[in-house]
C-alpha positions in Angstrom: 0.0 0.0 0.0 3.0 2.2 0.3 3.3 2.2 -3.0 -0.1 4.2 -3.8 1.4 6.7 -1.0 4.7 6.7 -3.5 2.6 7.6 -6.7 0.1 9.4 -5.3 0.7 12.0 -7.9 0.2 9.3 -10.9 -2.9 8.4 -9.2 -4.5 11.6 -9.6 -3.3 12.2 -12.9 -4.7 9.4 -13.6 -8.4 10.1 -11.6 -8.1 13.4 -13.6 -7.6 11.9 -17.1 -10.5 9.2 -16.4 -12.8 12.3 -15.8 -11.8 14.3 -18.8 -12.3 10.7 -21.3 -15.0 9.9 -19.8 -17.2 13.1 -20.5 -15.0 14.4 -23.8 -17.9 14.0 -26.2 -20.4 14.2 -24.0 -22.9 17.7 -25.0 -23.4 18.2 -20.8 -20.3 16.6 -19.6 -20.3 16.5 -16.0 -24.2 16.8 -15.2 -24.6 14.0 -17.1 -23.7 12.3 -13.7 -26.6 13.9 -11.8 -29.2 13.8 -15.1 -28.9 9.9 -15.1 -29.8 8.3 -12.4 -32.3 10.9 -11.9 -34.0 10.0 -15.4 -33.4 6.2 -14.0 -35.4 7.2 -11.2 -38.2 8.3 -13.0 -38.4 5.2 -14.8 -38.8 3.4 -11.9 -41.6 5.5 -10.6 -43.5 5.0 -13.6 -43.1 0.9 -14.5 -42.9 -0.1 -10.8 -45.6 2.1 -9.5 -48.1 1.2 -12.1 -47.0 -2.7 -12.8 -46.1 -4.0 -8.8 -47.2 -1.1 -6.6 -45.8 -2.2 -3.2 -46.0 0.7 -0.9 -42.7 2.0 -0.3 -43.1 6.0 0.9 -41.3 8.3 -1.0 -40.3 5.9 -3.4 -37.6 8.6 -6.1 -35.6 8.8 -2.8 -35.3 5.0 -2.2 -34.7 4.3 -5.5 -32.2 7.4 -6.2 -30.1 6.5 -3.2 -29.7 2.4 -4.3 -29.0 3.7 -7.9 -26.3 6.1 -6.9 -24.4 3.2 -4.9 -25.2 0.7 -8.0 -23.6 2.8 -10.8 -20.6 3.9 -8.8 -19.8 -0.5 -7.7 -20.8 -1.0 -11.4 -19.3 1.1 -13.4 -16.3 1.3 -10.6 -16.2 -2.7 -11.3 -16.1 -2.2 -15.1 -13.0 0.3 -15.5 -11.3 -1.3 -12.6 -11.0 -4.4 -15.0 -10.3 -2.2 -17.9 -7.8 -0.5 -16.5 -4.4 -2.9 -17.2 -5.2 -3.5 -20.9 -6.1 0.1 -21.2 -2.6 1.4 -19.7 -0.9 -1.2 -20.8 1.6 1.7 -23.0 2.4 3.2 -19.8 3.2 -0.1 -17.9 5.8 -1.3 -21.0 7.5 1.8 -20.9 7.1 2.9 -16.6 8.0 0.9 -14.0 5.3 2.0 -11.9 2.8 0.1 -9.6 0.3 -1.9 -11.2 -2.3 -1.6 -8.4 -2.8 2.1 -8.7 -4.6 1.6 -12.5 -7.6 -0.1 -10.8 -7.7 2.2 -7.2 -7.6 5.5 -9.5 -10.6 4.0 -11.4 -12.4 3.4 -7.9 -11.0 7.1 -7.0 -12.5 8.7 -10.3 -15.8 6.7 -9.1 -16.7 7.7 -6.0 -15.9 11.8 -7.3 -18.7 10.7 -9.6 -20.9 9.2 -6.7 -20.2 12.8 -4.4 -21.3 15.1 -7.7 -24.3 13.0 -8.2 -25.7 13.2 -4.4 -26.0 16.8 -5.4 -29.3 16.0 -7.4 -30.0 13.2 -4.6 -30.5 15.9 -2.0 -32.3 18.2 -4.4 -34.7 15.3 -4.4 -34.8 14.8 -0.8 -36.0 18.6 -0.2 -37.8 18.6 -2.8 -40.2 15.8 -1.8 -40.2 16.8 1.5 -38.0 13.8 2.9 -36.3 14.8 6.5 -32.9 15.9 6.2 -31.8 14.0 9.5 -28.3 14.6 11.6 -27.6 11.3 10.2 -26.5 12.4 6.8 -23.8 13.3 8.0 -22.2 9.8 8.2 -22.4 9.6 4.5 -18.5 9.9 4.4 -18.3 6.6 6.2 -20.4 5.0 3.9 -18.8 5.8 1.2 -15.9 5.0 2.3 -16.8 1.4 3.3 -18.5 1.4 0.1 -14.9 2.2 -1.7 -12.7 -0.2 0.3 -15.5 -3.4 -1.0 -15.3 -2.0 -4.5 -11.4 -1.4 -4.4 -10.9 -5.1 -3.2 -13.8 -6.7 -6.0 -11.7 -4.4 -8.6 -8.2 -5.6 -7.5 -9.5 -9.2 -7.9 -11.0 -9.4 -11.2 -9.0 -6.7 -12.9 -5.9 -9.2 -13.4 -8.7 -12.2 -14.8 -9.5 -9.0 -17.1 -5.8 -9.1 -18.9 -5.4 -13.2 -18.3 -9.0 -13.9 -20.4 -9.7 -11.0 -23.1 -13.8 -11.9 -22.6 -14.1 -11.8 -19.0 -15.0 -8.3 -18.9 -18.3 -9.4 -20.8 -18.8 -12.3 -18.6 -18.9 -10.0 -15.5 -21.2 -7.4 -16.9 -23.7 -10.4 -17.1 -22.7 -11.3 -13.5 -23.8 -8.0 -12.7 -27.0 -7.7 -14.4 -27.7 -10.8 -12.3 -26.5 -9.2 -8.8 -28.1 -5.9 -9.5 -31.6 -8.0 -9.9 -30.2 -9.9 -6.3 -29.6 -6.6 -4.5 -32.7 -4.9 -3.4 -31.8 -1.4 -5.4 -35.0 -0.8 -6.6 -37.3 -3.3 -4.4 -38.4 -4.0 -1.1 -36.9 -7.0 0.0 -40.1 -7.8 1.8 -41.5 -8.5 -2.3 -39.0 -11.8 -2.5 -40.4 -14.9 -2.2 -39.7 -16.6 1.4 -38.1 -19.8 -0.5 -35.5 -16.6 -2.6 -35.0 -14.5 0.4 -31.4 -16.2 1.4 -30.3 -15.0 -2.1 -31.2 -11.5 -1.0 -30.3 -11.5 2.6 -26.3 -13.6 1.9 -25.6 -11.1 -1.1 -22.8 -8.7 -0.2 -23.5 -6.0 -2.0 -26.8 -5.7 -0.1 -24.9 -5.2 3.2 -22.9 -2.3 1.6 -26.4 -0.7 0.2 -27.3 -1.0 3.5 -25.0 1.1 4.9 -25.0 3.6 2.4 -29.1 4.0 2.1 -29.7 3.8 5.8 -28.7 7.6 6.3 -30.4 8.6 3.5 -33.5 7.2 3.3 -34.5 6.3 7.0 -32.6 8.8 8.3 -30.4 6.8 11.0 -26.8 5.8 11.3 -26.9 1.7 10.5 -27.2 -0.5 13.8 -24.2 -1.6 15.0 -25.0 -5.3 13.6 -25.3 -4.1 10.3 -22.1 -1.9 10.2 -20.1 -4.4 11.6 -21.4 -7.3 8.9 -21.0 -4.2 6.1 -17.2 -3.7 7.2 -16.1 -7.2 7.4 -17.7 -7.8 4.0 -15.3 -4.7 2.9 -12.1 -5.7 4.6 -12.4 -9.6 3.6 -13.1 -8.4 -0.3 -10.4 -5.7 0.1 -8.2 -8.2 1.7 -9.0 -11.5 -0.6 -8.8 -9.1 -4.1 -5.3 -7.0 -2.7 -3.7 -10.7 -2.1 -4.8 -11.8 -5.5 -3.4 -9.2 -7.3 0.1 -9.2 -5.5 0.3 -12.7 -6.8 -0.6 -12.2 -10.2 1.7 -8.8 -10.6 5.2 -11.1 -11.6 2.4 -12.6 -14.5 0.7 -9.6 -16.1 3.6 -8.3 -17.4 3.6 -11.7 -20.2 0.2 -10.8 -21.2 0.0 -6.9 -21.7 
């Protein structure tokens, strides 16, 4: 970990240069962050309103708040595994620390995830939703949000440059856990024989976390925020292992 210390000036270069890409050619650059989800949210509202219509109160702000947290571990997830292949000029040529490529894609991520609470708490006043002291433990959340995210990047960005198709593989895994991770549903809609797919799902400890303050206005009971962090530190912990033993191999297939 020393090493990200080392380059932490390569590390926001590269958070910087993931930014400017990502928006280049896009007509509202930035507030496209904030637009999206809110237009996600909307869609929501209208197909799951009119075609399942459990009663969730204030729906835009539970559904805003679990598609905040899904596109930055998604999209996090994605570049994280892109990131080798895509740098792999700069590695040929730099001797420079592999591991920063995937933790300055989880960096450039969770700027993306701060800009777009911006529209999130629009909503919240807007709709009349209590702005609770609770908010403020966001930070934490985000943070343990970052830490599982870092670790799932660290271990599937090497599989990323081993198998040229696993990115595609993974997106499908992901369109499978979104639909397991109660984002956009009450978990109390899932069938009693489908509810341990719900309730042993990682991700839906970290969504925990980070809607708890949001939505119900309370910092997550102790039992939650304790099963949310070890779910963090054993992903960060399993994924940093794995990549320090495939470092020595990467460099064959870059």
């Amino acid at each position: 970990m020393s090493d990200l210390l080392r380059y932490r000036d390569l590390v926001w270069y590269l958070v910087k240069r993931d930014l400017k890409v990502r928006y280049r050619r896009s007509f509202i650059g930035l507030l496209w962050t904030m637009l999206q989800p809110l237009l996600m949210m909307l869609v929501l509202q209208v197909v799951f309103s009119a075609l399942f219509r459990f009663n969730i109160s204030n729906y835009p702000v539970y559904a805003l708040a679990g598609i905040l947290f899904w596109n930055f571990f998604q999209q996090s997830i994605i570049t994280s595994m892109n990131s080798l292949r895509g740098n792999a000029h700069i590695l040929q040529k730099v001797p420079v620390p592999k591991i920063v490529f995937p933790v300055a894609s989880v960096m450039s991520g969770i700027i993306n995830l701060v800009l777009a609470l911006v529209p999130l708490f629009g909503i919240l006043v807007a709709t009349g939703h209590p702005l609770k002291p609770a908010l403020a433990f966001l930070p934490v959340s985000i943070l343990l949000a970052a830490i599982f995210t870092v670790g799932a990047g660290l271990l599937l960005s090497p599989l990323a440059v081993f198998f040229s198709d696993v990115v595609e593989l993974i997106g499908v895994v992901l369109v499978l856990v979104m639909y397991m991770t109660p984002i956009f549903y009450p978990m109390s809609i899932v069938p009693d024989h489908l509810r341990w797919t719900v309730r042993f799902n990682p991700v839906r400890s970290i969504l925990e976390v980070f809607r708890d303050p949001i939505y119900y206005g309370k910092i997550p009971p102790l039992q939650h925020l304790g099963i949310a962090l070890a779910v963090a530190l054993v992903a960060f912990a399993v994924g940093y292992l794995t990549f320090k033993r495939s470092t020595d191999r990467l460099a064959y297939y870059l």
